[in-house]
mmJSON file of the N, C-alpha and C atoms, coordinates in Angstrom:
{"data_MODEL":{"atom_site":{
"group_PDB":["ATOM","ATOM","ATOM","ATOM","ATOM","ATOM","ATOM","ATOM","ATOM","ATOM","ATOM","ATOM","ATOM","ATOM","ATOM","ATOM","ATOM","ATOM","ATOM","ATOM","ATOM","ATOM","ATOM","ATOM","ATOM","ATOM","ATOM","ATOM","ATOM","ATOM","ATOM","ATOM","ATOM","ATOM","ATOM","ATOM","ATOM","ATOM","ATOM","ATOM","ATOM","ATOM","ATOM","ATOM","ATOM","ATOM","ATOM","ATOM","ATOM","ATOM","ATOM","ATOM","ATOM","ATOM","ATOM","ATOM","ATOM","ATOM","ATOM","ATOM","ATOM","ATOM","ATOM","ATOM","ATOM","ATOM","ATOM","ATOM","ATOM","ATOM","ATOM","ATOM","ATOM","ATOM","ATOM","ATOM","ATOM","ATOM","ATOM","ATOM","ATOM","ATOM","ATOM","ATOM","ATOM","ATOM","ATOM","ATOM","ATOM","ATOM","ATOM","ATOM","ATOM","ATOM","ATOM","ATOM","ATOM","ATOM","ATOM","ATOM","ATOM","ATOM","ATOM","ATOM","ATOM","ATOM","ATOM","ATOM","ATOM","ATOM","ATOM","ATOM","ATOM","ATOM","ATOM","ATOM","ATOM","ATOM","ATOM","ATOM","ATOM","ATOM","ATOM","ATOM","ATOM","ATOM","ATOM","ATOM","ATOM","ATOM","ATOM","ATOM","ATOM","ATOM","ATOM","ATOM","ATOM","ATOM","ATOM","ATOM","ATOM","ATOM","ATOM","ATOM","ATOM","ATOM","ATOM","ATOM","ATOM","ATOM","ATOM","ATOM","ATOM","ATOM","ATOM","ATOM","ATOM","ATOM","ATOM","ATOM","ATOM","ATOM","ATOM","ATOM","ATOM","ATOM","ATOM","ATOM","ATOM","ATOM","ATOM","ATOM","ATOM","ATOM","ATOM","ATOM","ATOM","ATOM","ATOM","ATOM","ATOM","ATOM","ATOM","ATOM","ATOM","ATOM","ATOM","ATOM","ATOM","ATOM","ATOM","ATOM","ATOM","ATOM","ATOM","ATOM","ATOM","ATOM","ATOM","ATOM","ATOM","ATOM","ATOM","ATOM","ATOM","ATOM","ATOM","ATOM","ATOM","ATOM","ATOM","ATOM","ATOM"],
"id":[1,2,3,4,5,6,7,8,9,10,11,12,13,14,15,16,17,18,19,20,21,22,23,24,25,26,27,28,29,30,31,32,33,34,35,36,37,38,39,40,41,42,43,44,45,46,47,48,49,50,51,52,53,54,55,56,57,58,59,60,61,62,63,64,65,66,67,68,69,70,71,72,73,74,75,76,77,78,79,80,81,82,83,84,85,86,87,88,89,90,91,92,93,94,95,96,97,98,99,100,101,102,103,104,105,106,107,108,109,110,111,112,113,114,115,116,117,118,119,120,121,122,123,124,125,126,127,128,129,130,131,132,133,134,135,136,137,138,139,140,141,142,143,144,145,146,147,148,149,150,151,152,153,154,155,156,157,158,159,160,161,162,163,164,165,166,167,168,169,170,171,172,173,174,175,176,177,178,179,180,181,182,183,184,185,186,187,188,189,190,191,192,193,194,195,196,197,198,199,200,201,202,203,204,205,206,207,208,209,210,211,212,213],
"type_symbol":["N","C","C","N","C","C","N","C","C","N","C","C","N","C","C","N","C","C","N","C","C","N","C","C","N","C","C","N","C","C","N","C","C","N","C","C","N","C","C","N","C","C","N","C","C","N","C","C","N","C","C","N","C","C","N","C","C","N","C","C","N","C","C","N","C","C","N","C","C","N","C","C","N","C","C","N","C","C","N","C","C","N","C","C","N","C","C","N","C","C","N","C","C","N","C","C","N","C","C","N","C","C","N","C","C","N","C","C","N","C","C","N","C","C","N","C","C","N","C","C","N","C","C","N","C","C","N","C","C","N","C","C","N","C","C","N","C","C","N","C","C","N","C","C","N","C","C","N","C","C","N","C","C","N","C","C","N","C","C","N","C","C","N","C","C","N","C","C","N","C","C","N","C","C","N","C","C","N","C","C","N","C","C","N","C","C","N","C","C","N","C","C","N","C","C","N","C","C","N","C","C","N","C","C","N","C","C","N","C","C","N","C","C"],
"label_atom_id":["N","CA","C","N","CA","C","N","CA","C","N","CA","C","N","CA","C","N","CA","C","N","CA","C","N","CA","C","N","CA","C","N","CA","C","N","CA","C","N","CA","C","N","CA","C","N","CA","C","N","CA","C","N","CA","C","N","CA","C","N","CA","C","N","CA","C","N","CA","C","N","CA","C","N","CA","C","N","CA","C","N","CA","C","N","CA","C","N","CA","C","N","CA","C","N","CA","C","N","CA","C","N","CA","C","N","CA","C","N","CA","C","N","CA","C","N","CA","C","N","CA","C","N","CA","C","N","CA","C","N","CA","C","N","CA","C","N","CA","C","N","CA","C","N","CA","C","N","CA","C","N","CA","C","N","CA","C","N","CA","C","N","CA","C","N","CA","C","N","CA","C","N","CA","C","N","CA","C","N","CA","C","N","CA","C","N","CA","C","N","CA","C","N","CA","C","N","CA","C","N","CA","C","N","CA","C","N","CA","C","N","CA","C","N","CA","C","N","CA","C","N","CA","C","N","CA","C","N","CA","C","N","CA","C","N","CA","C","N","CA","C","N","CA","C","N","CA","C"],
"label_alt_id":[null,null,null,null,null,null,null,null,null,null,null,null,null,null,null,null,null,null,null,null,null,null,null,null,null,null,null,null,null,null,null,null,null,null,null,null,null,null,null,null,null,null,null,null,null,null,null,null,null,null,null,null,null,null,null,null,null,null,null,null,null,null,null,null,null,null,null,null,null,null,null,null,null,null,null,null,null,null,null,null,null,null,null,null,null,null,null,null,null,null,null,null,null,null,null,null,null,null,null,null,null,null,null,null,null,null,null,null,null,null,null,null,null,null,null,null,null,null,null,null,null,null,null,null,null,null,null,null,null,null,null,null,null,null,null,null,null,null,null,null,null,null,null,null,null,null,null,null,null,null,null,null,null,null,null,null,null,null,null,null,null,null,null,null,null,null,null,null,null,null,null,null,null,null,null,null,null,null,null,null,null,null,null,null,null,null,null,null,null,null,null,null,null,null,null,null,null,null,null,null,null,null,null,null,null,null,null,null,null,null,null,null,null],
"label_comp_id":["UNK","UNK","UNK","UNK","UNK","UNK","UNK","UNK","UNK","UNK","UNK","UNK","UNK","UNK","UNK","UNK","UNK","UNK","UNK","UNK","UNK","UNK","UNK","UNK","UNK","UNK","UNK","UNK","UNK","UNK","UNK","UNK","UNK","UNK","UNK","UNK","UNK","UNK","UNK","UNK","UNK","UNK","UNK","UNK","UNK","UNK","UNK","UNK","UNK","UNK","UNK","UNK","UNK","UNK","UNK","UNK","UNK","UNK","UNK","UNK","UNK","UNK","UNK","UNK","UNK","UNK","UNK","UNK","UNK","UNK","UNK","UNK","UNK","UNK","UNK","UNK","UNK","UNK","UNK","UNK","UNK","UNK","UNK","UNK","UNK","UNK","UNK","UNK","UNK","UNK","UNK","UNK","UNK","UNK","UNK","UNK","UNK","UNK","UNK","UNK","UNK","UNK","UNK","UNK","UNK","UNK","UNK","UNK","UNK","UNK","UNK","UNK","UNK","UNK","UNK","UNK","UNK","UNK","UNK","UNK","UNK","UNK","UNK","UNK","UNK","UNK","UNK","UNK","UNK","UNK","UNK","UNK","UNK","UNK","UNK","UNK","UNK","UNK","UNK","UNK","UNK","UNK","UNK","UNK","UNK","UNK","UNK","UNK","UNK","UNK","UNK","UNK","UNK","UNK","UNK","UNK","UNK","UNK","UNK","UNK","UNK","UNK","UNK","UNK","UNK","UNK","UNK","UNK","UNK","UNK","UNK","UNK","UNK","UNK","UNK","UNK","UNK","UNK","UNK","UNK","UNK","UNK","UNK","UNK","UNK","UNK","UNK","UNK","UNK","UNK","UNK","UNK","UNK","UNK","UNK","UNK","UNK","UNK","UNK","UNK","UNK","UNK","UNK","UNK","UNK","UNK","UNK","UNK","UNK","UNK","UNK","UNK","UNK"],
"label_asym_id":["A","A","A","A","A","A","A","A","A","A","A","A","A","A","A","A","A","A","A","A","A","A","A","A","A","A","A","A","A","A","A","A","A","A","A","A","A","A","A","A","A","A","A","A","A","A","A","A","A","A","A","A","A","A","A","A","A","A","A","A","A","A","A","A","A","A","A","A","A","A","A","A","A","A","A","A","A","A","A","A","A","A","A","A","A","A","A","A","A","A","A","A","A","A","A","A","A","A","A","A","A","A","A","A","A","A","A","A","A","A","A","A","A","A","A","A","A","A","A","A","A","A","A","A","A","A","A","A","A","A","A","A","A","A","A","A","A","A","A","A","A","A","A","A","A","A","A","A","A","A","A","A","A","A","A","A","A","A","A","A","A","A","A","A","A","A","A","A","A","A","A","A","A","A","A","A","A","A","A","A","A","A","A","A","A","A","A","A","A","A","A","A","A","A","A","A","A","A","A","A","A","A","A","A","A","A","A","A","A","A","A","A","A"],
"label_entity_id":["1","1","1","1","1","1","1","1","1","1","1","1","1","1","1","1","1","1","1","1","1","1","1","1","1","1","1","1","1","1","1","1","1","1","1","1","1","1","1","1","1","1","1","1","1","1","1","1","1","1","1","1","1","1","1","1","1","1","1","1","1","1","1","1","1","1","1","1","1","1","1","1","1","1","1","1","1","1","1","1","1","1","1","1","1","1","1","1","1","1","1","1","1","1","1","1","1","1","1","1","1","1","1","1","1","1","1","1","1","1","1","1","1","1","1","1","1","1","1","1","1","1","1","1","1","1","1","1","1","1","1","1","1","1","1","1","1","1","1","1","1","1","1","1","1","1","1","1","1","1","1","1","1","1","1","1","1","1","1","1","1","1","1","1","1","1","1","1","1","1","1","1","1","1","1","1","1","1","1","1","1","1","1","1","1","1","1","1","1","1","1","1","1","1","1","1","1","1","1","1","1","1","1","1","1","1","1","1","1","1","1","1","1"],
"label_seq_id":[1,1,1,2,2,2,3,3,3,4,4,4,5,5,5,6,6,6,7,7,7,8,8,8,9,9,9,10,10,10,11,11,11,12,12,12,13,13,13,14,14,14,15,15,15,16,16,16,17,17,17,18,18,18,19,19,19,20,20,20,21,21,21,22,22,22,23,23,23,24,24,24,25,25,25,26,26,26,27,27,27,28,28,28,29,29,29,30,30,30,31,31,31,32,32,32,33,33,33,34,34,34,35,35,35,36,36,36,37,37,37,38,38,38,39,39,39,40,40,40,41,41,41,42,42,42,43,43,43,44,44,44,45,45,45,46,46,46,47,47,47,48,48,48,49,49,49,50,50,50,51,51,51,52,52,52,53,53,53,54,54,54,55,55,55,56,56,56,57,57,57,58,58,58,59,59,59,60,60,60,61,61,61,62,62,62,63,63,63,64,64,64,65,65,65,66,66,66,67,67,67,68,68,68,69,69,69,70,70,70,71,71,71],
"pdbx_PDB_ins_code":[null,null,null,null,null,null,null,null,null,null,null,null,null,null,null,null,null,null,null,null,null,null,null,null,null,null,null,null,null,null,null,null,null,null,null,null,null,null,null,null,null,null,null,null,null,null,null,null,null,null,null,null,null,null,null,null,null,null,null,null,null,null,null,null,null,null,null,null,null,null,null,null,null,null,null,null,null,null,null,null,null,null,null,null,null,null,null,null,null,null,null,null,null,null,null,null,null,null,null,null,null,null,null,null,null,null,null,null,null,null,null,null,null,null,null,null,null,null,null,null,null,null,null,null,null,null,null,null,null,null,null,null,null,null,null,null,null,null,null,null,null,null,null,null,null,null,null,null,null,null,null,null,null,null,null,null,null,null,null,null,null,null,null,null,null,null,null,null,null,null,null,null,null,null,null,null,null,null,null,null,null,null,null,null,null,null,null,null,null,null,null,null,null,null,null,null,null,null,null,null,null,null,null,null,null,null,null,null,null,null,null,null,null],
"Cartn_x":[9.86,8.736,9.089,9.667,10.483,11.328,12.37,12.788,12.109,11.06,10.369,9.676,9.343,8.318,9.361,10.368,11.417,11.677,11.794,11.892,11.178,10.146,8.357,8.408,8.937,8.745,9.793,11.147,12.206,12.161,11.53,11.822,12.025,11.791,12.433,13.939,14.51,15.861,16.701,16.194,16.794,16.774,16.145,15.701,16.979,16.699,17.749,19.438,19.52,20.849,21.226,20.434,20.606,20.823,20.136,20.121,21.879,22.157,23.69,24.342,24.02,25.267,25.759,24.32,24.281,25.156,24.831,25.46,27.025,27.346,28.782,29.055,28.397,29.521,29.212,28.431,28.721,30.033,30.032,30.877,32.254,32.509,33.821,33.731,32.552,32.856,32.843,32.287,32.604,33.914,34.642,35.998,37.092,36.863,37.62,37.752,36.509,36.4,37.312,37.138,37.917,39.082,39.874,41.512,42.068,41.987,43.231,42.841,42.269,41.482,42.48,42.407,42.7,44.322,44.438,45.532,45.499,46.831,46.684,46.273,46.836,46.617,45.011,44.54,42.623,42.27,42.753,42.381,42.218,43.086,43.644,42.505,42.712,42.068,40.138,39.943,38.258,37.865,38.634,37.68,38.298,39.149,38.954,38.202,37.937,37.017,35.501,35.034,34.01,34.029,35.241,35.014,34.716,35.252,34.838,33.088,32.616,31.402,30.697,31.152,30.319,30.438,31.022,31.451,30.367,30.583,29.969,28.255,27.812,26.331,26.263,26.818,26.468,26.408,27.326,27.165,25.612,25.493,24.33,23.013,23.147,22.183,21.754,22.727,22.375,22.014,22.548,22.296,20.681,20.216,19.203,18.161,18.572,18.105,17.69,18.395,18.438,18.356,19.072,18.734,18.096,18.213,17.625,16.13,15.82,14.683,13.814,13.916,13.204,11.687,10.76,9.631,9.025],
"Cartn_y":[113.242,112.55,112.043,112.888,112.536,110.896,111.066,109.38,108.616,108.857,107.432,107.573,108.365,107.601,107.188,107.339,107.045,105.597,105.307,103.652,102.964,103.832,102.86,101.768,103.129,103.164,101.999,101.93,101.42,100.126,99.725,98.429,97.233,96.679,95.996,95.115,96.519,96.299,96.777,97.205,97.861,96.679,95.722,95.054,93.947,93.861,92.701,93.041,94.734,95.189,95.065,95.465,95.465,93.821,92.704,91.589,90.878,91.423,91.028,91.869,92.973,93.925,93.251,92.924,91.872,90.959,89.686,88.521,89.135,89.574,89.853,90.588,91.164,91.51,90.812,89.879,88.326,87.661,87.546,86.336,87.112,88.314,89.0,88.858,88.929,88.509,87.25,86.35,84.778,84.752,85.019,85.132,85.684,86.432,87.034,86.537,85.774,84.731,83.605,83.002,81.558,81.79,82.881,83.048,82.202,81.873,80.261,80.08,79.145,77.88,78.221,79.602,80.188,80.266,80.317,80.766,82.136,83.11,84.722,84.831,84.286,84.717,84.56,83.774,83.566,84.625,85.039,85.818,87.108,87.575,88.67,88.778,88.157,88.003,87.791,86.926,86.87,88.371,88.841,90.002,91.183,91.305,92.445,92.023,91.07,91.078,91.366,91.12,91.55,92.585,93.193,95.296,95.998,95.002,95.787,95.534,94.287,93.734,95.109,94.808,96.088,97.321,97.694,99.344,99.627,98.055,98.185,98.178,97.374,97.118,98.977,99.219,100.623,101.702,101.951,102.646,102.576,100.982,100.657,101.188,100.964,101.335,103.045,103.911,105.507,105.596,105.09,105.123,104.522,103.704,103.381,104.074,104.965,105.659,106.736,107.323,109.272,108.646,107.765,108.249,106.758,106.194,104.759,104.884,103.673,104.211,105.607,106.753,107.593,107.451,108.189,107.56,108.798],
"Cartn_z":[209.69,209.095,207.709,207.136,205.51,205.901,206.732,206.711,207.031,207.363,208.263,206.879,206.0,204.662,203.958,203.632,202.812,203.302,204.346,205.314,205.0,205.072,204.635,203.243,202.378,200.584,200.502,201.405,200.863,201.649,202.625,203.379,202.765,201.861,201.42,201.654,200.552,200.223,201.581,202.399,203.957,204.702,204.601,205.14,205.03,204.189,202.733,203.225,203.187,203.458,204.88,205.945,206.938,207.777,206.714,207.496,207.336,205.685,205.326,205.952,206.497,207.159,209.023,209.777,210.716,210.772,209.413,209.608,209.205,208.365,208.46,209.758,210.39,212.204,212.893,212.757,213.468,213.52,211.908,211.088,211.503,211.699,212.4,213.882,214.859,215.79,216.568,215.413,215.372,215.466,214.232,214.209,215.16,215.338,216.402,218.204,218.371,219.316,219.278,218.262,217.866,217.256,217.241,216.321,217.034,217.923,218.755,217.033,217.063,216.032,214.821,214.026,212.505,212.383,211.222,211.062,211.107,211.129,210.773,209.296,208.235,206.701,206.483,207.043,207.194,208.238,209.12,209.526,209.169,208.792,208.372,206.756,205.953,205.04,205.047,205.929,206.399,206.748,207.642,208.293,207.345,206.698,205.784,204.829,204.424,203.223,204.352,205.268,205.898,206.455,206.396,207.125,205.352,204.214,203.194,202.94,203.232,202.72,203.851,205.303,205.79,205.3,204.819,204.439,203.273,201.993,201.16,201.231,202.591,202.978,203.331,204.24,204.808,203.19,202.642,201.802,200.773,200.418,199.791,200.359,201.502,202.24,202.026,202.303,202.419,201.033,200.093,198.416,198.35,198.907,198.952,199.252,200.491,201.322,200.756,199.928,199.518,198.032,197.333,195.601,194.857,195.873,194.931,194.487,193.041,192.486,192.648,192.708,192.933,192.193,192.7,192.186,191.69],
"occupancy":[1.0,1.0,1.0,1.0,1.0,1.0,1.0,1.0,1.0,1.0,1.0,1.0,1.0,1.0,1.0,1.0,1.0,1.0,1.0,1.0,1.0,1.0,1.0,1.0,1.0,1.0,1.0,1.0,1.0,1.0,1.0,1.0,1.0,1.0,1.0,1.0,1.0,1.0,1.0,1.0,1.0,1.0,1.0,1.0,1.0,1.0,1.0,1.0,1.0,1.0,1.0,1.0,1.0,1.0,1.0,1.0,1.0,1.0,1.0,1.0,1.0,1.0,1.0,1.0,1.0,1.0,1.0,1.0,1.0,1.0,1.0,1.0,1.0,1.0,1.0,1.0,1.0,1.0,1.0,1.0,1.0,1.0,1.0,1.0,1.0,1.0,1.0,1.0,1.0,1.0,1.0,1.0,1.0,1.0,1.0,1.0,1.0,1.0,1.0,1.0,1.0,1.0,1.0,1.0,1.0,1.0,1.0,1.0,1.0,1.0,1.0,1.0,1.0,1.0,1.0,1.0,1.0,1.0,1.0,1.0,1.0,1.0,1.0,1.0,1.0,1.0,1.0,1.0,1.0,1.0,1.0,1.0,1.0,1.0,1.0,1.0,1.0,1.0,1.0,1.0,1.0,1.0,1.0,1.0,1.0,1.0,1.0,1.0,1.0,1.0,1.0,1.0,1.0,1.0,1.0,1.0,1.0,1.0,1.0,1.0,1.0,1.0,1.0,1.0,1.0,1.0,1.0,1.0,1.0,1.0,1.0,1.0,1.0,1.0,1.0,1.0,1.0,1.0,1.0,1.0,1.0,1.0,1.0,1.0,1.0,1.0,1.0,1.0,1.0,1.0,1.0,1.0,1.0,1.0,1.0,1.0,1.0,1.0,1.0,1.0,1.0,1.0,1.0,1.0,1.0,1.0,1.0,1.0,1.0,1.0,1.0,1.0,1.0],
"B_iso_or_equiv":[0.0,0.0,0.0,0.0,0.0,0.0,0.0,0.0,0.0,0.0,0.0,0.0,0.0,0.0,0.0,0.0,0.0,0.0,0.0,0.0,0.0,0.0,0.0,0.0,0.0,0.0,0.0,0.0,0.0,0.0,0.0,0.0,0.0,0.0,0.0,0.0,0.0,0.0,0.0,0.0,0.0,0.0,0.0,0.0,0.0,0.0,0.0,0.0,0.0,0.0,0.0,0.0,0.0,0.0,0.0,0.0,0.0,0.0,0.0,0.0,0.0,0.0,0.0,0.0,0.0,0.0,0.0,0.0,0.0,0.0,0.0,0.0,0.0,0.0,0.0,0.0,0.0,0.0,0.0,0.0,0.0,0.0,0.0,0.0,0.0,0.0,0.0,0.0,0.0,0.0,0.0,0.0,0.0,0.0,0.0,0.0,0.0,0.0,0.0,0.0,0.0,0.0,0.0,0.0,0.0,0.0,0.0,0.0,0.0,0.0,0.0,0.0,0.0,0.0,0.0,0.0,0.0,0.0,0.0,0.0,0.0,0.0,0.0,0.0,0.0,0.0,0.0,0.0,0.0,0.0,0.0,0.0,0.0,0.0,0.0,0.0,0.0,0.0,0.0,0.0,0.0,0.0,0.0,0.0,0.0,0.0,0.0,0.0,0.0,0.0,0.0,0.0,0.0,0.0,0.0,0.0,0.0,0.0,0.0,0.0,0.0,0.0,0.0,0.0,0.0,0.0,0.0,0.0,0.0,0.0,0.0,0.0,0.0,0.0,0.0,0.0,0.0,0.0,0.0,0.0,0.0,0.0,0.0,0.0,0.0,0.0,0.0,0.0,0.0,0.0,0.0,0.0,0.0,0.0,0.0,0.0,0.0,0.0,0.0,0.0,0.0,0.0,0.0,0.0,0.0,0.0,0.0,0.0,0.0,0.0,0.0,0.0,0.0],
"pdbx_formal_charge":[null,null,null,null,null,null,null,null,null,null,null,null,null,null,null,null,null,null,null,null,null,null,null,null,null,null,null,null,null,null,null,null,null,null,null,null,null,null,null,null,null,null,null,null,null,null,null,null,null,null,null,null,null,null,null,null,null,null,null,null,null,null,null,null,null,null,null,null,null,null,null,null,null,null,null,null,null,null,null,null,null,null,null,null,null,null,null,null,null,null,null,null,null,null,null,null,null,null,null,null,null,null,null,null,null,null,null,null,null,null,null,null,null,null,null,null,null,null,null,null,null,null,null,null,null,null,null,null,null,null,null,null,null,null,null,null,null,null,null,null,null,null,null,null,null,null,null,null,null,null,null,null,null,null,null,null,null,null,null,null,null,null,null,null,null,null,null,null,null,null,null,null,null,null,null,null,null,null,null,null,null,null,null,null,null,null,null,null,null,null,null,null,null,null,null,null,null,null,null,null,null,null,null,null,null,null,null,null,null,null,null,null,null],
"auth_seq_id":[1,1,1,2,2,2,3,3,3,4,4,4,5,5,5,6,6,6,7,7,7,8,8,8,9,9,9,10,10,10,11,11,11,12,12,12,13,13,13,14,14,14,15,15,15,16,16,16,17,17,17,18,18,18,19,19,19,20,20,20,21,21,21,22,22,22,23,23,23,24,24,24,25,25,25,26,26,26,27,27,27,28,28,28,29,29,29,30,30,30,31,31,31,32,32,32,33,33,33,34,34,34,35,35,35,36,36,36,37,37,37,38,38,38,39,39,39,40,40,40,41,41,41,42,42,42,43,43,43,44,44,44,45,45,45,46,46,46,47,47,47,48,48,48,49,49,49,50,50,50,51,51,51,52,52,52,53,53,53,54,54,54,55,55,55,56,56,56,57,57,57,58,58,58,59,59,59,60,60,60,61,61,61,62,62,62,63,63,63,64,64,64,65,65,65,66,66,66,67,67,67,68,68,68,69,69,69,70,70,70,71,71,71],
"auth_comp_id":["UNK","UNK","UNK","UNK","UNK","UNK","UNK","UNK","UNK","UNK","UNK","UNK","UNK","UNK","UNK","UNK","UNK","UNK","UNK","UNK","UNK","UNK","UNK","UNK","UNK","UNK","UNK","UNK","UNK","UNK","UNK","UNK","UNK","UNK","UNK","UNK","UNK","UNK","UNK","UNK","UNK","UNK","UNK","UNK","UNK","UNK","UNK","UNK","UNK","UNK","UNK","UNK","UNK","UNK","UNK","UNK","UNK","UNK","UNK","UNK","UNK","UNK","UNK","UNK","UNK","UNK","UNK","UNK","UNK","UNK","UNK","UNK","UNK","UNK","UNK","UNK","UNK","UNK","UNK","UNK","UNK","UNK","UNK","UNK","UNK","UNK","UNK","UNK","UNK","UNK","UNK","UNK","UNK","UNK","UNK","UNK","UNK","UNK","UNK","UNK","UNK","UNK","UNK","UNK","UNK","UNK","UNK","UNK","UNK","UNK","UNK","UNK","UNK","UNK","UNK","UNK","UNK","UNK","UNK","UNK","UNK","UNK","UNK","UNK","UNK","UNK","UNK","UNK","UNK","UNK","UNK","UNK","UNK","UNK","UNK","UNK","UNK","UNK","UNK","UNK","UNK","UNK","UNK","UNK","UNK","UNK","UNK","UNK","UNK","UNK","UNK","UNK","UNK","UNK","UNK","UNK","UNK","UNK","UNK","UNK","UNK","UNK","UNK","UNK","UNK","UNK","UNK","UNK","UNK","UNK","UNK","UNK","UNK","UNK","UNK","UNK","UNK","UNK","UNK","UNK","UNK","UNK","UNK","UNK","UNK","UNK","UNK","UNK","UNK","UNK","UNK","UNK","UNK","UNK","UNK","UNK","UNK","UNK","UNK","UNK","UNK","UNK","UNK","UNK","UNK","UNK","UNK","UNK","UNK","UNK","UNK","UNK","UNK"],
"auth_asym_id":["A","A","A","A","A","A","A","A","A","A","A","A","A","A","A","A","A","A","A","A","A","A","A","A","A","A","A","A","A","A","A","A","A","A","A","A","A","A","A","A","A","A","A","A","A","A","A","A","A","A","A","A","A","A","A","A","A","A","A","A","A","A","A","A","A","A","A","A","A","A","A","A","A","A","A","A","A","A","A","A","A","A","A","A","A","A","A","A","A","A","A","A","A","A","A","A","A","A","A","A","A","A","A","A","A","A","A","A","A","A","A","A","A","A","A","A","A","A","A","A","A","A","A","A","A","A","A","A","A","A","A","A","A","A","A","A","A","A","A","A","A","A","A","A","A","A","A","A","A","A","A","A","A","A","A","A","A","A","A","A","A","A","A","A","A","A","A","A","A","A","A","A","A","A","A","A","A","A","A","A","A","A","A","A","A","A","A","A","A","A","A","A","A","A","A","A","A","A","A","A","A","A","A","A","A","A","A","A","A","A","A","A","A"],
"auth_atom_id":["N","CA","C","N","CA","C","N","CA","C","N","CA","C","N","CA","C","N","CA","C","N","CA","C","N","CA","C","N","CA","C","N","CA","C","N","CA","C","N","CA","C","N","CA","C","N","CA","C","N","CA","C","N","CA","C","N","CA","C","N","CA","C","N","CA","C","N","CA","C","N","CA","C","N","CA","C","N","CA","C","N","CA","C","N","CA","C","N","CA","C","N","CA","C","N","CA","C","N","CA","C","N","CA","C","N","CA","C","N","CA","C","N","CA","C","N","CA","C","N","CA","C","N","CA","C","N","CA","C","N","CA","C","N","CA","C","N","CA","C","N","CA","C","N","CA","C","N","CA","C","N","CA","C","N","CA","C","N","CA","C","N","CA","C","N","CA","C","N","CA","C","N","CA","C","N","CA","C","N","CA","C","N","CA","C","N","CA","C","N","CA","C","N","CA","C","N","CA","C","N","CA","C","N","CA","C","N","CA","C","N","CA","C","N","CA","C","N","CA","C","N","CA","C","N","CA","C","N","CA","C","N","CA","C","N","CA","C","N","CA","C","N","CA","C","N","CA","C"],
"pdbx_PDB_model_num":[1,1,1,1,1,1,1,1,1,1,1,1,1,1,1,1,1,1,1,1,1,1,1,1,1,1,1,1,1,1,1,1,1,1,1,1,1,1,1,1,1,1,1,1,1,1,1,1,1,1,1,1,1,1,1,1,1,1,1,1,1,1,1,1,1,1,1,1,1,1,1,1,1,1,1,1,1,1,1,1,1,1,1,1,1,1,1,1,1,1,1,1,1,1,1,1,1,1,1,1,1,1,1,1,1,1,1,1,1,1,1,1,1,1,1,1,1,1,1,1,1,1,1,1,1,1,1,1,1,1,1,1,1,1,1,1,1,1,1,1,1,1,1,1,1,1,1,1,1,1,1,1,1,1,1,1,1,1,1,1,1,1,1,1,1,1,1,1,1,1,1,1,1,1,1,1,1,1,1,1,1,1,1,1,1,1,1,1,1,1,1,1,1,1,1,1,1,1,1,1,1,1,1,1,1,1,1,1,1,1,1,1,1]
}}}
């Protein structure tokens, strides 16, 4: 019952995080569809910068979750 008020309080920014955490595992499995198309150095380079952007959405998120603004 505690997370679901904590969800409540925080939807917002969950909202916000969760929609950028989405489009980046798109934008990797966009990519990963079409590598004919890419070069490797774009490749290689696109989706690690988007396994970090996800890592960094997920982390934001639990931070959000347990210590952000406390009220």
């Amino acid at each position: 019952m505690d997370l679901i008020f904590l969800m409540q309080d925080r939807a917002l920014p969950l909202l916000l995080l969760a929609t950028f955490l989405i489009l980046n595992i798109v934008f990797v499995i966009g990519i990963w569809k079409r590598r004919a198309h890419f070069s490797k150095v774009f490749l290689v380079f696109a989706s690690s910068f988007a396994c970090f952007l996800v890592t960094s959405s997920l982390i934001l998120i639990l931070f959000t979750m347990f210590f952000g603004y406390n009220q």
